[in-house]
N, C-alpha and C positions, 0 to 999 in steps of 0.2 A: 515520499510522499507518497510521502504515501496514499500516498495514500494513503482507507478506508475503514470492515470489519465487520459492524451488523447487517450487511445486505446480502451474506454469501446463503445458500442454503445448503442441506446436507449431503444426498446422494444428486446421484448423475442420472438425467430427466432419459428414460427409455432404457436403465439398464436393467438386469432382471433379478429379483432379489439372488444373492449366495445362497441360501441354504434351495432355492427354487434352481439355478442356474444348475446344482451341483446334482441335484436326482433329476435333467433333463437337459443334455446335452443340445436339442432341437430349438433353434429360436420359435417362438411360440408364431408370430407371424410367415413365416417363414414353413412350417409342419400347415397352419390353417389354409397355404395357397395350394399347398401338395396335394390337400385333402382333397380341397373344393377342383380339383384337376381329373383326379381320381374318381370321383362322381360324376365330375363333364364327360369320362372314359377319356383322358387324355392323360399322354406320355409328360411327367414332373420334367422339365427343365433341370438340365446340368448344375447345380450351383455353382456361380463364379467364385473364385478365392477371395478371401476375403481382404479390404482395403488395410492398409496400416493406418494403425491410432495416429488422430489428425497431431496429436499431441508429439511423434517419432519427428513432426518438421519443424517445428518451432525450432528459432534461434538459439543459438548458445552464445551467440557476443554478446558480451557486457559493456555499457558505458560506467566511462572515469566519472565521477560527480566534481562539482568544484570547493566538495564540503572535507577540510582538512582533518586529521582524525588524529588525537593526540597517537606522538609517537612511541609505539612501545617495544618493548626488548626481544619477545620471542615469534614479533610477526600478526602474532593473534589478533582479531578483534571479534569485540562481543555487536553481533548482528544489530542495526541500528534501525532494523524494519518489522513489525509484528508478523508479516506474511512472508515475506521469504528471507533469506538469509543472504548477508552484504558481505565483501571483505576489503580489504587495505590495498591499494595499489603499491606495492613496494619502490614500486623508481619514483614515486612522489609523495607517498602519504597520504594521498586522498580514499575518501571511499567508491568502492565500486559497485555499481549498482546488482541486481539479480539480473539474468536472462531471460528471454522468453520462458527459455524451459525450467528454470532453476524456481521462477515464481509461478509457473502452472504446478510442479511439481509441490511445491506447500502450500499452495491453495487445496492441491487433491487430499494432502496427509490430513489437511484440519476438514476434511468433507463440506467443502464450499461449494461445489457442483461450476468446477470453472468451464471458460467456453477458450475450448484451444484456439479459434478463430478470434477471440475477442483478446488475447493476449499483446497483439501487434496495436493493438490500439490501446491497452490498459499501462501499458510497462514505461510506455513516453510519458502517460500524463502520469503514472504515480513519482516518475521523475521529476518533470516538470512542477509539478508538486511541493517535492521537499525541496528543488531549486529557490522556488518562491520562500519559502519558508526558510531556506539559510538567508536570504537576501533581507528578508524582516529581522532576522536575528541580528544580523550584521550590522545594521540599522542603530539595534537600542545597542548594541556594545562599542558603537564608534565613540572616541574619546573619551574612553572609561579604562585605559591603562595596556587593553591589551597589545597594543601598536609596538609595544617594548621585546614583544616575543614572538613576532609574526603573525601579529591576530589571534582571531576567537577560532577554537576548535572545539569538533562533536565530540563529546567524550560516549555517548551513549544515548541512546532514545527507544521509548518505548510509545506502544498505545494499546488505549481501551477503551471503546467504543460505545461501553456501557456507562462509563462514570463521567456525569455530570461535572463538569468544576461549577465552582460559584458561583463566577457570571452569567455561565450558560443556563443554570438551573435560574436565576434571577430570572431573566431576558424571559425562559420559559415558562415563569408563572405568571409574566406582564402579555404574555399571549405571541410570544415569538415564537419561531420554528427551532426546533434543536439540533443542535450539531449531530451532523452523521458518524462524524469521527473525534478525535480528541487523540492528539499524545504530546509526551513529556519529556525535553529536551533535557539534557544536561550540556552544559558547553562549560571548556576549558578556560577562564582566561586567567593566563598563566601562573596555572596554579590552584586556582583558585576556583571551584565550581559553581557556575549559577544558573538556575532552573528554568527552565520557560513552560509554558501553555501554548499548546496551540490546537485551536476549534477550528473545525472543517464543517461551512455550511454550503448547501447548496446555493450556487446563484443563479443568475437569472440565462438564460438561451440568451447567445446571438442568434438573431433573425436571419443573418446571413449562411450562418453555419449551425442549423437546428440540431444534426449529426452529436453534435460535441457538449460534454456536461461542463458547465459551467461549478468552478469555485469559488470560495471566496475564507479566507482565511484569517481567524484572528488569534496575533502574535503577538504576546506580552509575557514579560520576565511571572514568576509563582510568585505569590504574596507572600514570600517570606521578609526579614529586616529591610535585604538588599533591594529584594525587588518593589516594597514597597517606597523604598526612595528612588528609583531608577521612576516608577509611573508617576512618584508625586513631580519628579525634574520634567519629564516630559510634558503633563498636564500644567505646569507653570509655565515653559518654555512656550508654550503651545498659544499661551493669552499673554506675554510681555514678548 
């Protein structure tokens, strides 16, 4: 859960361009205090050493998720997160989520301008997240066969942030807000692969906890054959 995708921006707010940084070794603020010291006729201060990148403390444990990943033969799996990269918990088969640092560290390669402080609070909820988002999936696959092979598993997921599905592009010419996110489930059930959507919109603040964003997720099987019989069983289900 992920989490998100079009809100990152590109460089990092107060660093100095490279080709600028590399013909002028002197932080420019830093030379302008010396100057204006210099003209007061006063002695420049020692510079202190400089602090390590806030980025050197961020965590490296990872949590187990409880999203089962189909089993495969040589260990691998293909990353089930647009922003950082996941893997396989081998003593159970589940996926494992990124680290602090493993998800600041690909947020920096795609130049999303991350905030090494904001990681300790970003990494639970994109957890959190795709948590809610397996628990919806689980949802529309109960009693639809997978029970025979120990349930529905992630075979792979993707997002992109830019494209529209149906609904959401619907919703947003009748004057609704659009999804900030969007991605595309594939799940296992046994054997057998069936596609999901899921739209990440903004919801509303608790009043209690103003601090914290609010989600709100919608997860429904792709409108392909399957999935369009899986929504017409639901929407029946739903009024009988």
């Amino acid at each position: 859960m992920a989490p998100d995708d079009k809100t990152h921006q590109a460089a990092a707010q107060g660093q100095l361009d490279p080709a600028a940084a590399a013909g002028c070794p002197v932080d420019h603020s830093t030379r302008a205090a010396w100057l204006k010291q210099q003209q007061d006729g006063k002695q420049a201060p020692t510079p202190s050493p400089p602090s390590p990148p806030l980025s050197d403390n961020l965590s490296k444990s990872r949590e187990v998720s409880s999203i089962p990943r189909v089993t495969i033969s040589n260990g691998n799996a293909e990353s089930p997160n647009p922003h950082a990269a996941s893997s396989v918990s081998p003593s159970i088969g589940n996926w494992i989520y990124p680290s602090e640092k493993m998800f600041f560290d690909a947020m920096k390669r795609k130049d999303w301008d991350p905030k090494a402080e904001d990681m300790r609070m970003i990494v639970p909820i994109h957890n959190a997240v795709n948590e809610r988002a397996w628990v919806e999936i689980k949802e529309w696959e109960k009693g639809r066969g997978s029970e025979r092979c120990g349930g529905p598993k992630l075979l792979s997921f993707s997002g992109d942030a830019s494209k529209l599905s149906p609904k959401a592009r619907i919703l947003v010419l009748l004057g609704y807000q659009a999804p900030f996110d969007r991605h595309d489930w594939v799940v296992d059930r046994c054997g057998t692969n069936v596609e999901y959507i899921i739209d990440f919109y903004s919801g509303k603040r608790d009043p209690a906890r103003p601090e914290m964003p609010s989600f709100y997720l919608d997860v429904r099987p792709k409108l392909t054959v399957e999935g369009a019989l899986m929504r017409a069983q639901r929407w029946f289900n739903s009024w009988f």
